[in-house]
C-alpha positions as CSV (number, residue, x, y, z in Angstrom):
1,X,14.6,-58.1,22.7
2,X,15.2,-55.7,20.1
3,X,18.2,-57.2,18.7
4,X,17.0,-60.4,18.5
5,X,13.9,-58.9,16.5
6,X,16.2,-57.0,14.0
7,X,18.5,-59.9,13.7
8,X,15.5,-62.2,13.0
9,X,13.8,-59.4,10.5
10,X,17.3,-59.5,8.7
11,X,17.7,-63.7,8.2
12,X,13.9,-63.5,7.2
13,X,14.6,-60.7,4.4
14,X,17.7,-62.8,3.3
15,X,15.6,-66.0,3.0
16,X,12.4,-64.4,1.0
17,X,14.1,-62.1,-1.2
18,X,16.9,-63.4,-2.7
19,X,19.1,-60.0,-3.3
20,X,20.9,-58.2,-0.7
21,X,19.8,-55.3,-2.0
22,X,16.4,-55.2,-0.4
23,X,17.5,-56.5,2.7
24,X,17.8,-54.0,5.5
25,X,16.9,-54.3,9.1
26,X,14.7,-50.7,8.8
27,X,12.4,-49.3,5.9
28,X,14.8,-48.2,3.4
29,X,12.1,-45.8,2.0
30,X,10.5,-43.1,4.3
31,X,9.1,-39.9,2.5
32,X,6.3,-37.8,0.5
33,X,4.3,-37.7,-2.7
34,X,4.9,-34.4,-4.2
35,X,2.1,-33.7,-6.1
36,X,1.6,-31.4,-9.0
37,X,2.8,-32.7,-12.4
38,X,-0.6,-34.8,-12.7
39,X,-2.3,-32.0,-12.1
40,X,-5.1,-30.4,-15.6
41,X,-5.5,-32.2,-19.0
42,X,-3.0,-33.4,-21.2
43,X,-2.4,-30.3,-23.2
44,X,-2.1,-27.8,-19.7
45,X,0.6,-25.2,-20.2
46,X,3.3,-26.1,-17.5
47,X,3.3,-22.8,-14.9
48,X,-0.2,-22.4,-15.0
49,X,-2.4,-25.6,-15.3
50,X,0.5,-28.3,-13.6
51,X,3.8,-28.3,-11.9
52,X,6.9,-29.9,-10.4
53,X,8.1,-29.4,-7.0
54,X,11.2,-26.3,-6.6
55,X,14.4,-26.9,-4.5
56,X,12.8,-25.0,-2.0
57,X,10.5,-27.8,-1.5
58,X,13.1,-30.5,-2.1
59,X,15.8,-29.4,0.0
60,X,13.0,-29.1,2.8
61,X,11.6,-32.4,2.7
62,X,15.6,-34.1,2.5
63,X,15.9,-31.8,5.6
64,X,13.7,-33.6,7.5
65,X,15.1,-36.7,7.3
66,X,12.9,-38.1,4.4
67,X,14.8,-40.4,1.5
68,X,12.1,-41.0,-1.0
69,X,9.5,-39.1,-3.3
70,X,6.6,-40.2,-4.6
71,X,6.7,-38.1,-7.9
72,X,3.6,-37.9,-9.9
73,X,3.0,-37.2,-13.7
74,X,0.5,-37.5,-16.3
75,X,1.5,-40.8,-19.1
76,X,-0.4,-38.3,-21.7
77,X,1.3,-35.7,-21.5
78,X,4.7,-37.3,-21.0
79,X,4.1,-39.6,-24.3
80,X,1.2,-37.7,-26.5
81,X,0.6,-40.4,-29.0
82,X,0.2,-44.4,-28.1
83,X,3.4,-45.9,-29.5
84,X,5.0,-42.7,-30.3
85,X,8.6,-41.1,-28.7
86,X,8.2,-39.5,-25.3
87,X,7.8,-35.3,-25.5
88,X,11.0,-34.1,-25.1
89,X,10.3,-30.7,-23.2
90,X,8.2,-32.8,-20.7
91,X,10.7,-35.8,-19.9
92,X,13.1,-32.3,-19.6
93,X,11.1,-31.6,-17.1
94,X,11.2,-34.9,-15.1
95,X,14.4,-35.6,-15.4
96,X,15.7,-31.7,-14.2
97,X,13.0,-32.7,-11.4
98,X,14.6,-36.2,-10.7
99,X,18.0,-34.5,-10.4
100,X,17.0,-31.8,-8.2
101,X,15.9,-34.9,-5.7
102,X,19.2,-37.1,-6.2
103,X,21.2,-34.1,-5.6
104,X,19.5,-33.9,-2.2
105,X,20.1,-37.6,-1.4
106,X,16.6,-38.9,-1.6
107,X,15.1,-41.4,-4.4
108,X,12.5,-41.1,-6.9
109,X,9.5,-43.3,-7.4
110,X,8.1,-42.2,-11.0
111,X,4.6,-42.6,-10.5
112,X,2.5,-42.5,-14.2
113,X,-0.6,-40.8,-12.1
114,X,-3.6,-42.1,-14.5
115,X,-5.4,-44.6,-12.5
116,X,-5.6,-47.2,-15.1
117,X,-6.6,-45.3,-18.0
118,X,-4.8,-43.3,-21.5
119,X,-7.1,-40.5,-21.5
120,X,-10.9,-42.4,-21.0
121,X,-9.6,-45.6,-22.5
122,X,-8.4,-47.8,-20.0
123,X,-5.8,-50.1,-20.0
124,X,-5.8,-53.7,-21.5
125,X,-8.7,-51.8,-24.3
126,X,-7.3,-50.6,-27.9
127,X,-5.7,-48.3,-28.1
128,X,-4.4,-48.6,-24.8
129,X,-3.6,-52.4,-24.9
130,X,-1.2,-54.0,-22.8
131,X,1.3,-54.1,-25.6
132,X,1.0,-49.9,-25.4
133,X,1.5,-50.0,-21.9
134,X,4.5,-51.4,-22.7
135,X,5.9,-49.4,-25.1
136,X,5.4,-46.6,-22.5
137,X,7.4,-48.6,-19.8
138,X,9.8,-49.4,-22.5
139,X,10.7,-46.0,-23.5
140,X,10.5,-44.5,-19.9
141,X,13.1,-46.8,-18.2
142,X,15.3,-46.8,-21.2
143,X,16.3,-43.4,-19.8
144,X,16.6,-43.9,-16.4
145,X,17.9,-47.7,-16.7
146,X,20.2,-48.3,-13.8
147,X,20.3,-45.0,-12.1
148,X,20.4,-45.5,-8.6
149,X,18.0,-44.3,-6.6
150,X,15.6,-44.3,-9.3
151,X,12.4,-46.8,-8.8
152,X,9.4,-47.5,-11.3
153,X,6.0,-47.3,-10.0
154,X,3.9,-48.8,-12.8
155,X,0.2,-47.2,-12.4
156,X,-1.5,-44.8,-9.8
157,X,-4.4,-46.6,-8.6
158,X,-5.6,-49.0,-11.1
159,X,-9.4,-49.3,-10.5
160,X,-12.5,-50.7,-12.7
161,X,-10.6,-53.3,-14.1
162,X,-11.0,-57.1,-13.7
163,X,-7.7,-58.2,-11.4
164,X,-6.6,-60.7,-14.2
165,X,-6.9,-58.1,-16.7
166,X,-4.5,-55.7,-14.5
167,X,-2.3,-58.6,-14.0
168,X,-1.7,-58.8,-17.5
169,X,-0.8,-55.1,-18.1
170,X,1.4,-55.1,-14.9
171,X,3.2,-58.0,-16.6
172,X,3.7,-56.8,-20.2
173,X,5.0,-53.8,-18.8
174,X,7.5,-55.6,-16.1
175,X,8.9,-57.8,-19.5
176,X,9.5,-54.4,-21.7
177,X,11.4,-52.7,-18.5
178,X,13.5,-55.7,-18.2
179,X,14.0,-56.4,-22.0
180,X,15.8,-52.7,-22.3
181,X,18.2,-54.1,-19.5
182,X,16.7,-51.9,-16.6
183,X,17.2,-53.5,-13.7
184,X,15.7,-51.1,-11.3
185,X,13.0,-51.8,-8.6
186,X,9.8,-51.9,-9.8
187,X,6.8,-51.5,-7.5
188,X,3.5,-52.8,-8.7
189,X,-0.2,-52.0,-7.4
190,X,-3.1,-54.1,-7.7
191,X,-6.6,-52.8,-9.0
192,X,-9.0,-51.2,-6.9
193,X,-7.6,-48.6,-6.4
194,X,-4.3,-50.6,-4.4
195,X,-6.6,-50.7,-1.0
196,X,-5.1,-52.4,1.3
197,X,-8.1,-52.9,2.8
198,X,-9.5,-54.6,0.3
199,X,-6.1,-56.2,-1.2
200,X,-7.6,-60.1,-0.3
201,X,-10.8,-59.1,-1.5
202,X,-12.6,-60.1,-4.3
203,X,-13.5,-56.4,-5.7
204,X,-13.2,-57.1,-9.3
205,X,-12.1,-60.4,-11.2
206,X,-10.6,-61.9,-8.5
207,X,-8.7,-60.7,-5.2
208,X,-5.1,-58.8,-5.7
209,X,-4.3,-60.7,-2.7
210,X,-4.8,-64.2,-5.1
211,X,-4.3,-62.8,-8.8
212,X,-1.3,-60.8,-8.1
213,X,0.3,-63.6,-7.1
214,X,0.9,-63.9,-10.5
215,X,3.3,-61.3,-10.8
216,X,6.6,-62.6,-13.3
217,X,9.6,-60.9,-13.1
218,X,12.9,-62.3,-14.7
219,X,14.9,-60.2,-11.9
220,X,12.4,-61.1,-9.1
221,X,13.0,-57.5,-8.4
222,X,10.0,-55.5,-7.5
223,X,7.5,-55.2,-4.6
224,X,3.7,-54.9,-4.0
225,X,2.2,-51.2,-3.5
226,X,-1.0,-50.6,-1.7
227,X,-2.6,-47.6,-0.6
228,X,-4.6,-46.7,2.7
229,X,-6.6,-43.6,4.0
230,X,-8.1,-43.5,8.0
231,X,-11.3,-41.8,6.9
232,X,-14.4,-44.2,7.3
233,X,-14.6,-44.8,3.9
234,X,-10.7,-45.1,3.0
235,X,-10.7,-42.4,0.7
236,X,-8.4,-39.9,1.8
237,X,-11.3,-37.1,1.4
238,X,-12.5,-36.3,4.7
239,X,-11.1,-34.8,7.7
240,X,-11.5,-37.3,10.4
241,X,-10.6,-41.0,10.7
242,X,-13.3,-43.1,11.4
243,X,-11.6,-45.6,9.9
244,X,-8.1,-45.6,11.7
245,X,-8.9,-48.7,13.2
246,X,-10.2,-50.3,10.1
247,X,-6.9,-48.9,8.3
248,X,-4.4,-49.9,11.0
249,X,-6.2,-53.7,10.9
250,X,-5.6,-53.1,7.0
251,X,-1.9,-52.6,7.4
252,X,-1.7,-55.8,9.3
253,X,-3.5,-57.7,7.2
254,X,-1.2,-57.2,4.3
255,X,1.7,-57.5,6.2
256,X,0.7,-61.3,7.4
257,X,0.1,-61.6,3.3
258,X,3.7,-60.0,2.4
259,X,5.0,-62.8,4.9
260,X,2.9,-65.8,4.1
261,X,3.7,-65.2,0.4
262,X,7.5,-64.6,0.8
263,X,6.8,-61.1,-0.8
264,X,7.6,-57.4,0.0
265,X,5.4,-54.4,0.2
266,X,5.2,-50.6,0.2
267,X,2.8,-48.2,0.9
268,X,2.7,-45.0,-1.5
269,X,0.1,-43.2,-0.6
270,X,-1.7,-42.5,3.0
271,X,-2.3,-39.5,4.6
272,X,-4.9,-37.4,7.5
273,X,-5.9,-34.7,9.2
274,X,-4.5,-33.4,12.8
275,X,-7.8,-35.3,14.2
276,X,-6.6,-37.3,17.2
277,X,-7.7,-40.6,16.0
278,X,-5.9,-39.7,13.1
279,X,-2.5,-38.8,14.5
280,X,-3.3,-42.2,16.8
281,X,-3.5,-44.4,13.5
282,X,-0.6,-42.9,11.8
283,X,1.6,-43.5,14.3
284,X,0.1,-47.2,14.9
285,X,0.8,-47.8,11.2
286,X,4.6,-46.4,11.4
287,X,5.4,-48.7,14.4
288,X,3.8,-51.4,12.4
289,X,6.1,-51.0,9.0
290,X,9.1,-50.5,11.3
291,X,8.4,-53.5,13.1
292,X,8.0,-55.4,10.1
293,X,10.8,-54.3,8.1
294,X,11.3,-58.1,6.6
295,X,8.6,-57.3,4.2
296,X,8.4,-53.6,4.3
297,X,10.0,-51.5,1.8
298,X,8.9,-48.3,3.4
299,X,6.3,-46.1,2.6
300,X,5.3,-41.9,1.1
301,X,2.5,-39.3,2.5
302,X,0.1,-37.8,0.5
303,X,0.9,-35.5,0.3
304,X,2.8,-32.3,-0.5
305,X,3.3,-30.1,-3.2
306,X,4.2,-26.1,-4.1
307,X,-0.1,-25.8,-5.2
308,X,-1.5,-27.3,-2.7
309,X,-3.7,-25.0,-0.2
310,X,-2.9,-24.2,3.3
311,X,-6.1,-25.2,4.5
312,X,-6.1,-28.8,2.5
313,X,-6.3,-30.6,6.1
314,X,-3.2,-33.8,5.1
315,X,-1.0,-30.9,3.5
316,X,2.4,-31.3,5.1
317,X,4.0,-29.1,2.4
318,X,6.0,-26.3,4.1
319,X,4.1,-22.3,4.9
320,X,4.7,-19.9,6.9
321,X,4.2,-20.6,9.9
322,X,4.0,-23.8,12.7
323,X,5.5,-27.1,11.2
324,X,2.6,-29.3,10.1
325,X,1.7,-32.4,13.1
326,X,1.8,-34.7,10.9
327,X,5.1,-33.6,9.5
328,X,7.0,-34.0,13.3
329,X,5.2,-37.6,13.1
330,X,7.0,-38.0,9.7
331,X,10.5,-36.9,10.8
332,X,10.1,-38.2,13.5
333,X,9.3,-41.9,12.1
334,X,12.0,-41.1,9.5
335,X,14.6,-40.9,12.1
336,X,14.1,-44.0,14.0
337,X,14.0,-45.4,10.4
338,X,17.2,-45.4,9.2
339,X,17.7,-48.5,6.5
340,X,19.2,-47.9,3.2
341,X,19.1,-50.4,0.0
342,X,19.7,-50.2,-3.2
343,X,17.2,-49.1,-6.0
344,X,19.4,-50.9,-8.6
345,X,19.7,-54.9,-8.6
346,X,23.1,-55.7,-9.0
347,X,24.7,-57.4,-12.1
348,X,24.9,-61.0,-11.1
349,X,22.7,-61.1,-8.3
């Protein structure tokens, strides 16, 4: 029965996604946000107000069998003046952090950690128009163009702003990654926050589930990124998971969209507490992904990270002490998980 399953998850990914490089019979992507470069304002001294994960950390998280990092940063800080060159000390940064990861075996996802928004001004409003936006994505995947194992995450959370609005950012941004010859995967959220709870709802101008349908990519080269949290509100801020059913209904819901639409998905960020209803839902929502590998990509944990407290209750990032539950529940997913695609599209293809 399992065969047959994998063998019919296989012809299905052939059929909707016309690359071989996104098809593979298990999540190609299983692994962690590692928080700490979003972290302060714009103009935080690196050390004290923000930070990148050590080797230490790396090498830990590649040890446990994950292959993919969320890696947040702050678009500010990264490229201080609309339109201008990107700071060279802080791409430095990222890219000595992006090798640290590749030399451990895992991929990047960059993740521009700003929610929709240059500062206050949100995205789509001058200054920050969508033409600004994509200047940004232009210069950022001019220097990783091509690197394998490198993906582009466009926007953390998009929220406030109309769906249609958003879909136009998302899209001037795709056509300036592509016009530099980058041909890397691009994964791209929808507004409100990327719920996946509320993906085919009509939040804000329109449902993502409807308006980010809309999506153009030359390469037809990218895949859908939602978020979802098992607290009873989905917001990832409380220690119980009065909402695990809710979430794990969530999950399913976008992953009969993914298939009715012919699309792929991944989910970046998710995350609980040691709760048993949480650990419950978690594991639901794994089996779910695995089971559905035609349309999922994989998904990363929030979160980790060398600041983050002991006592923060979804930390999975390694102390002294016990391994973290939901850490065995990662590996452990990770293991049974064991796809692999490309993060590059092929010349030709």
């Amino acid at each position: 029965m399992r065969t047959t399953r994998h063998l019919t998850a296989l012809l299905l990914a052939a059929a909707l996604i016309p690359s071989p490089a996104l098809a593979a019979e298990a999540p190609c992507y299983r692994g962690v946000n590692l928080s700490g470069g979003e972290y302060g304002e714009r103009g935080g001294t690196y050390g004290t107000n923000y930070t990148y994960p050590n080797e230490d950390t790396i090498s830990y998280f590649a040890e446990k069998g994950m292959t993919i990092i969320r890696l947040p940063f702050r678009w500010e800080r990264l490229q201080p003046a609309l339109g201008g060159r990107l700071d060279e000390d802080e791409l430095k940064r990222l890219k000595d952090t992006i090798g640290l990861i590749r030399k451990h075996g895992m991929a990047v996802l960059l993740d521009p950690h700003n929610f929709g928004y240059y500062d206050k001004t949100q995205v789509g409003t001058a200054p920050a128009t969508d033409a600004a936006f994509g200047d940004f994505w232009a210069r950022l995947a001019v220097e990783f163009a091509n690197q394998d194992g490198v993906l582009f995450g466009l926007m953390n959370e998009p929220h406030d702003i109309k769906a249609t609005d958003w879909l136009d950012a998302a899209n001037a941004a795709i056509r300036s990654i592509r016009a530099v010859g980058a041909r890397n995967l691009i994964l791209v959220p929808g507004t409100a926050w990327s719920g996946a709870g509320s993906w085919e709802k009509d939040v804000i101008g329109g449902a993502n589930g409807t308006v980010m349908l809309g999506v153009r990519d030359p390469l037809n080269f990218y895949a859908y990124e939602v978020h979802q949290y098992l607290d009873a509100d989905s917001s990832g801020t409380h220690p119980t998971c009065e909402g695990a059913g809710a979430a794990v209904a969530a999950i399913n819901g976008v992953t009969a969209w993914l298939k009715q639409n012919h699309k792929r998905g991944f989910l970046g960020e998710f995350g609980a507490s040691t709760d048993k209803d949480c650990m419950s839902g978690l594991t639901e929502i794994y089996a779910t992904m695995s089971d559905n590998s035609d349309v999922w990509l994989g998904w990363s944990y929030w979160a980790a990270g060398d600041w983050w407290p002991a006592d923060e209750p979804f930390n999975v990032q390694p102390r002294k002490g016990p391994e973290r539950p939901q850490m065995r529940l990662l590996a452990e997913a990770a293991k049974a998980d064991a796809g692999t695609c490309s993060a590059v599209k092929p010349a030709g293809k």
